[in-house]
N, C-alpha and C positions, 0 to 999 in steps of 0.2 A: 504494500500500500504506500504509495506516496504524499508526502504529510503537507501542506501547503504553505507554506513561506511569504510573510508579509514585508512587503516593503520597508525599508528601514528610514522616520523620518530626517535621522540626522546620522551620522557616523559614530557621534561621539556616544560612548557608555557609562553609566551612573559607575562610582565604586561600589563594590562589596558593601551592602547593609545601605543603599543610598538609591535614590531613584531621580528621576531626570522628573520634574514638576512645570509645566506649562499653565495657567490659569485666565480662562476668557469668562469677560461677566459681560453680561447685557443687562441694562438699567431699565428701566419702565419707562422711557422713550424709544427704547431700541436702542440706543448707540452701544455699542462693542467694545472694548477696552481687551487688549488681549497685552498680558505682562510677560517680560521674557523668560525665555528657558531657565532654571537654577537646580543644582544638585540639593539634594536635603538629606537627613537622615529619614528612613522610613519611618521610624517611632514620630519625627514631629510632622510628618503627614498625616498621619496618624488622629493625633492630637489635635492638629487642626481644621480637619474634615470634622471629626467630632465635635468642638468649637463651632462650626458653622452650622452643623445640626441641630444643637444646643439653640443656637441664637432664631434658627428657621421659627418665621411668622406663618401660620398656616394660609392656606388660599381663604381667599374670601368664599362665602356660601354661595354667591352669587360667581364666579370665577368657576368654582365647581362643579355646578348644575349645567354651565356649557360648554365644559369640557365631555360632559358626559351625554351632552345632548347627539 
């Protein structure tokens, strides 16, 4: 079986225990902000995904309903 191979965005590789972190936000206008590439340790990824979960405002009731419309 041959396993399928994704293209690699960049060359470069995180170290051992570290990963390559990209971050795009879109605002309630639309506009895009995309921050540049940086190495992290995994643990403060980690940490900070969880931190934005933590802070996450749920959808409004009305946002919800037509989503699901």
């Amino acid at each position: 079986m041959k396993t399928k191979r994704f293209a690699r965005t960049s060359s470069r590789l995180p170290r051992r225990g570290n990963v390559l972190v990209t971050i795009t936000v879109v605002d309630e206008n639309g506009f895009t902000s995309q921050y540049e590439t940086v190495e992290t340790p995994v643990g403060a990824l980690r940490d900070g995904v969880a931190a934005i979960h933590l802070a996450a405002v749920p959808p409004a009731a009305g946002a919800q309903a037509e989503r699901s419309a």
